[in-house]
C-alpha positions, 0 to 999 in steps of 0.5 A: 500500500505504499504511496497512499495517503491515510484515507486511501489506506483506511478505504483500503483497509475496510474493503480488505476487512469486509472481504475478509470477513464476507470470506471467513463466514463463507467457510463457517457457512460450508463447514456448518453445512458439511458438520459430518466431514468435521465430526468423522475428522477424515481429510478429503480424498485424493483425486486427479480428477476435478469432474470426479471431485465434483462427483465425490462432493455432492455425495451425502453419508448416513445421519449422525444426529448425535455428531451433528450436534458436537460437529456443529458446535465444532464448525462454529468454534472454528469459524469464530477463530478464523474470523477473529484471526483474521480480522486481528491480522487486518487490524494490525496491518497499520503497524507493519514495517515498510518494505521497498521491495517488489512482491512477487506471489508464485501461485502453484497448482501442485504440491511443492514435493513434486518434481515439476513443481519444484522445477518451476519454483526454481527455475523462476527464482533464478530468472527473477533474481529477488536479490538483484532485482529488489524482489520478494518471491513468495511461494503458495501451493494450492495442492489440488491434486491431493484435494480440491473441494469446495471447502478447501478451496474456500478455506485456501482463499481465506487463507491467503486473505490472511497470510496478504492482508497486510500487503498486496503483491505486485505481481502474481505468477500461476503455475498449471490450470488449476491455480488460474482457475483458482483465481479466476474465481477469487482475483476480485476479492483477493487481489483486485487490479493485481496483474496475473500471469501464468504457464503450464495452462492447457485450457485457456479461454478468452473469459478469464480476461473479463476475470482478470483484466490484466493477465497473460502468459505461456500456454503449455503446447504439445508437439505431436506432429513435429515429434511423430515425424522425428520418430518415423525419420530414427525409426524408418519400419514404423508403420503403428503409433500407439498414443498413451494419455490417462483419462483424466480432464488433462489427459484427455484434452491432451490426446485430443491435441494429439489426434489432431496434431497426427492426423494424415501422417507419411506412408499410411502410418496408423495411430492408435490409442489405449481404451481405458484400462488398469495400470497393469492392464495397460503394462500388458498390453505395451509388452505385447506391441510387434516390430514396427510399432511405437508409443507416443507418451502424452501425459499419464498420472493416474488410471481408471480405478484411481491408481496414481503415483507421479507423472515421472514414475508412470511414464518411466513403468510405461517406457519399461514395460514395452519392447519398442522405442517409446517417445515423450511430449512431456520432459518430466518423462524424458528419464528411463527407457524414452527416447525423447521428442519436441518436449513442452517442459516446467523449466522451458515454460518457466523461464519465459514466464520469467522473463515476462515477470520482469517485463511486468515489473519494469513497467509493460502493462500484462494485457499488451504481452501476448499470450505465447503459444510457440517457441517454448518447445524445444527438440531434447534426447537422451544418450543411452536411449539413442544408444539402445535403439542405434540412433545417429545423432545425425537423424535427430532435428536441427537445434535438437539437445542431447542430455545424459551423456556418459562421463567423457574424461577428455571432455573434463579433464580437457585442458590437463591431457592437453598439458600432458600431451605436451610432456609426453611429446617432449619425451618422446625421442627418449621413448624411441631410443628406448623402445628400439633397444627393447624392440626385440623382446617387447616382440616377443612379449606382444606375441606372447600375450596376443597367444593368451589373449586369443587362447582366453577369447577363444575359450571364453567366446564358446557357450559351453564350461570349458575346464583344463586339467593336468594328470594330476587333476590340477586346473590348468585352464578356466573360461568365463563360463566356468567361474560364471557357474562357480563364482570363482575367477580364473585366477582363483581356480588355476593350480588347485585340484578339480573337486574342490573348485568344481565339486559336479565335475570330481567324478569325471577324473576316471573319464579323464584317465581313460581319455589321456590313455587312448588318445580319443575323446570320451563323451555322451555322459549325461548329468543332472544338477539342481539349479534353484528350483529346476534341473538342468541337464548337462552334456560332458565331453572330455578331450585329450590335449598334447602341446609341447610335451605337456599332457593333459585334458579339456573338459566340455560341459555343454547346457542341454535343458532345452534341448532335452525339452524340445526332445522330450516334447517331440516324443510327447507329441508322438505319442499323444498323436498315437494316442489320439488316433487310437481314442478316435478309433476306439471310440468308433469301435466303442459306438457299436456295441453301444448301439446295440445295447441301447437298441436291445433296451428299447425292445425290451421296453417294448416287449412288456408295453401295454397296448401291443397285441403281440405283447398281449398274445405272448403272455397269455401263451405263458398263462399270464397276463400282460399286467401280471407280467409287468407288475413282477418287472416293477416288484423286481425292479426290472424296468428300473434297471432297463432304464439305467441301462438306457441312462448309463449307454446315452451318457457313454455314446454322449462321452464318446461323442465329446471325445471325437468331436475333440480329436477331430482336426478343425477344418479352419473355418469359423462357425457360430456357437454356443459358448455356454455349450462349448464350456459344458462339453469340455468339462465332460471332457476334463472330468473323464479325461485319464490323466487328469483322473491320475492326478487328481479326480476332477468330480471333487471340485466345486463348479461354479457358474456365472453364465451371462444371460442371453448371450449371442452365438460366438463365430470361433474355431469349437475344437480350438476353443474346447482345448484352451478351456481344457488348458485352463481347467487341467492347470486349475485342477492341478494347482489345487490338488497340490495346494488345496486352499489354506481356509479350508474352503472347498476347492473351487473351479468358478467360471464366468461370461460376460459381454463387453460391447462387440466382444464375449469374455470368459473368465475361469478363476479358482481358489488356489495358490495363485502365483508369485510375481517372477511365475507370473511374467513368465506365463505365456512363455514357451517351455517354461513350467514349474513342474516336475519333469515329465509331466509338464511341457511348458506349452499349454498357456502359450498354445492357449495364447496363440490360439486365442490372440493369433487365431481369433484375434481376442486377447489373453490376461491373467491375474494372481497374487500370492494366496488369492488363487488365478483368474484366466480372461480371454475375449472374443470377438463377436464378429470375426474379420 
């Protein structure tokens, strides 16, 4: 208020009372309201978004008389003390000290705690210079991402009347949308006349110049089109970008920007974007992105469910969790794995928010500073990225920044290797009169160590163990592989006895005899070591070595598991195709004498009906009647037992038609199903299947259905379909047979169908162990099983996969967590391409 006579100030000082007032009743008047928010003392939740808090807000929770009363009194306690606060602090403004300096509010959107903010607190208070240019920065942070309800919101202004009663800022800076939309409604009150500037905004609107009058500042851009073109310039095979945004009000603002930013892109590029899914969800699907597919990041703070941490830490799970080259629009995400782009960045917007802060208090009016909306954006890479996806910096755009180089010690040390450069040139005519008095023996000793250099490549390039011993049985020789497996370096083996560095190979040392005896080299053995949870098979070959007089041995221990697995499937597979031959056949053999047993039931069942002269004529021949003959069938229970013989061939025929309409081989054309049948048929099959009876008897599980009603036929392959159910149910069965669940619950097999839009989900959970997350990543992958060998090739879930994703173009999830069981979710589509 300085350069005002008393009666401006006593003018001033009563608007600034009333405002203050009118605020704090404002709040005693919602908290009165909202009595209880205060009784239950719970402090709003966090949300990211604004049309979620709203929601959220208008929300009414169960009658508390009791704690209305107390909750009411506490309000009003409250109330009275911010109002008295604040209207002493107003008193008491007369008798200030004078300050010369000019004040500066910095208003930001976010807590202080997060890295843009903090960013943008710096990067400003290094343009300004407060100690240079007579400055007093001040720093609020409106936190709206924690919270921002109506009551906060009310309760921050009056805040801020108290914390500024005292004097008016000559300059307020705002950071994010928030922030301005916060003084869009509260400027007149607050600070009238105050110029406003502003970065970081996403929604700007003319409106806000009829709420302040004097504003302008730095709207935050996004370069998608100029960042998608450099992309496809570093990446030539890309023909698919994949657009990442959460779903918030900003997330969807900014995918908006992007959609049509990327419109109409070189070579018949197709954009595609994410539906809203879980974070985890979205993580799976980026892992399964092909070969010439990229990620555009926008913004990502939090998911559908609420889930949230940090822009930084979800871009970075983001880039992590794809197999292909990820861009960025935001430079907080520019870390990890993203390789980078045309960036809108906190410290970029800051520093020209900076500069037109120092214009406004030099003197220019805001309202003639246009609002910048280019030029801030600016081309930044990062080094390891480049690196990792073999980009030239020589494909990057003009003026594009380079940052998170590795350490160069010449670019650090420059000057001082230049100095030594100069001492070692100036010694260098004593160095060549050396070197040629010592040039034979440095030959020799050159020769020498390029021998073992290439002898150790050699060995160490191979992929097998590779050991030398004497005859003694002493090490001799030690590739990479060798103390990979025993931790022991070369240096620490050589010269000590083969049992004690290499304990598995000690029962070789005959082999090894046996070898140097004959001359020929001894292999074909086979061992099996335990490695954590699994065995390896290995494969051992022994060489007898002769050099120079010097006898001895090279042991080769080559890693055979795969191999082994692959062999091992190959007979499998044999068999099972043996198998499945036979089983069709006898199942076509089986069919016959089943008809003739149900044909013989029938017309024994006609023989004694009523009604049937013949039937009538033949009893009275035996001297009875037709009922005296029927009525010692009943009393036997003859007729009873004709129709359990009857039940009992329809199931078998209905087994055995199961079984052949499994074994048939698909004829790879489509047909509309009913899935609900599909679901029963197979877990006929599983509970008659001999392997699983020899495991565990499929009957003791609890089935549990929750089928969609009304659910429309599914264009599938049938046989395709029964064998990934087959999957799932053989895998759950198994699961809970080794581990039944631990609360003693019934082991349970729940499966359920539901529709989403165009396609059919089907989701089969049970109540077992679930699994740990290193199992979990690897689930899908060919030949990996936690099983026993011999009883498990490891194809299963990744034929399922394949069958599901590559055949009927759905898609294939798991969830689990320790304890909590499985839940297997495949979709199809109910229309097929």
């Amino acid at each position: 208020m300085h350069g005002l006579g008393r009666r401006g100030a006593a003018k001033g000082l009563s608007r600034l009372a009333l405002a203050g007032l009118f605020i704090a009743l404002a709040v005693m008047a919602v908290m009165v309201w909202t009595p209880a928010a205060l009784a239950t003392g719970n402090a709003p939740p966090d949300i990211t978004d604004r049309a979620n808090m709203a929601d959220m807000s208008s929300g009414a929770g169960p009658e508390r008389p009791a704690a209305n009363a107390t909750s009411e009194a506490v309000a009003r306690s409250v109330a009275d003390s911010v109002v008295k606060t604040l209207a002493d602090a107003i008193a008491a403004r007369g008798v200030q000290p004078q300050d010369s300096r000019k004040l500066v509010l910095l208003l930001n959107s976010y807590e202080q705690g997060m890295g843009r903010v903090r960013e943008i607190t710096d990067t400003i208070e290094r343009i300004l210079a407060p100690a240079d240019n007579n400055i007093a920065l001040r720093v609020e942070n409106l936190d709206s991402k924690r919270v921002s309800t109506p009551e906060y919101l009310n309760a921050f202004a009056a805040l801020l009347a108290l914390k500024y009663a005292g004097r008016t800022p000559a300059l307020i800076l705002t950071s994010d949308d928030d922030a301005l939309d916060f003084l869009e409604k509260w400027h007149a009150a607050l600070f009238p006349g105050v110029p406003v500037l502003f970065c970081g905004v996403n929604h700007y609107h003319d409106s806000l110049t009829t709420a302040i009058p004097q504003l302008s500042g730095v709207l935050s851009t996004f370069s998608a089109r100029e960042t998608a073109e450099a992309m496809l310039a570093m990446h030539p095979g890309t023909r698919h970008i994949h657009l990442v945004n959460d779903h918030t009000e900003t997330g969807r603002a900014v995918a908006e920007s992007m959609r049509k930013q990327l419109v109409g892109l070189p070579d018949g590029v197709q954009v595609h974007e994410f539906p809203p899914l879980p974070f985890d969800d979205l993580l799976s699907r980026l892992a399964t992105l092909p070969q010439g597919a990229a990620v555009l990041l926008g913004v990502y703070f939090s998911d559908p469910t609420g889930y949230a941490t940090t822009f930084e830490d979800m871009g970075e799970r983001i880039a992590e969790a794809t197999r292909v080259p990820v861009h960025c629009q935001v430079d907080f995400n520019l870390r990890g794995a993203v390789v980078g782009g045309k960036l809108s960045g906190a410290s970029m917007q800051a520093e020209a928010l900076g500069r037109m802060a120092l214009r406004v208090l030099s003197g220019t009016r805001a309202a003639d500073i246009p609002v910048q909306t280019e030029g801030v954006n600016r081309f930044l890479y990062r080094a390891p990225s480049l690196e990792r996806w073999a980009i030239s910096e020589r494909l990057l755009p003009p003026e594009s920044t380079v940052v998170d180089r590795p350490f160069s010690l010449y670019r650090a040390y420059r000057i001082q290797l230049n100095v030594l450069a100069l001492l070692v040139a100036s010694l260098a005519s004593t160095i060549a009169v050396l070197a040629y008095m010592m040039r034979r023996r440095a030959a020799s000793e050159r020769q020498l160590r390029r021998l073992r250099n290439l002898l150790a490549n050699t060995l160490d390039s191979m992929p097998s163990i590779i050991v030398g011993v004497s005859p003694d049985g002493l090490v001799t020789h030690w590739n990479h592989h060798a103390a990979s497996a025993t931790g022991l370096e070369a240096t620490e083996a050589t010269g000590r006895p083969l049992g004690e560095v290499f304990p598995r190979l000690e029962r070789l040392k005959p082999l090894v005899i046996e070898a140097l005896e004959d001359g020929q080299p001894k292999g074909g053995q086979r061992q099996l070591h335990p490695e954590g949870d699994t065995m390896r098979c290995e494969e051992v070959t022994v060489f007898p070595l002769v050099a120079n007089g010097a006898h001895g041995a090279v042991i080769r221990v080559d890693d055979v598991t795969e191999r082994e697995r692959i062999r091992e499937m190959m007979v499998q597979t044999e068999k099972m195709l043996t198998v499945g031959g036979l089983a069709a056949g006898m199942a076509h053999e089986i069919n016959n004498p089943l008809g003739g047993i149900l044909q013989a039931v029938q017309n024994m069942r006609r023989r004694v009906e009523p009604g049937r002269p013949d039937n009538e004529t033949a009893a009275r021949e035996a001297g009875l009647s037709l009922e005296q003959v029927r009525g010692y069938l009943k009393r036997r229970e003859i007729l009873r037992m004709l129709d359990d013989i009857a039940a009992s061939g329809a199931r078998a025929a209905h087994i055995v038609a199961n079984m052949l309409d499994f074994s048939r081989k698909a004829d790879g054309s489509f047909v509309a199903q009913d899935l609900h049948r599909l679901i029963e048929n197979t877990l006929e099959l599983a509970a008659n299947d001999y392997d699983l009876k020899k495991l565990y008897d499929f009957r003791m599980l609890r089935i549990v259905r929750h089928y969609a009603p009304g659910l429309p036929p599914v264009p599938c392959l049938p046989t395709e379909v029964e064998q990934v159910l087959l999957n799932l149910f053989k895998n759950a069965a198994q699961a809970l047979a080794a581990h039944p669940p631990a609360d003693g619950a019934p082991p349970t097999l729940t499966i359920r169908t539901e529709r989403h839009h165009n396609l059919v989900a089907v989701t089969v959970s049970d109540n077992g162990p679930g699994m740990p997350p290193e199992v979990r990543t690897r689930a899908f992958d060919p030949f990996y099983t936690t099983k026993p060998p011999g009883e498990g090739t490891g194809l299963g879930l990744s034929v399922s996969y394949f069958l599901i994703t590559h055949n009927h173009g759905g898609s294939f999830a798991l969830h689990t967590e320790p304890g909590k069981g499985a839940h297997f979710t495949f979709t199809l589509p109910l229309r097929q391409r």
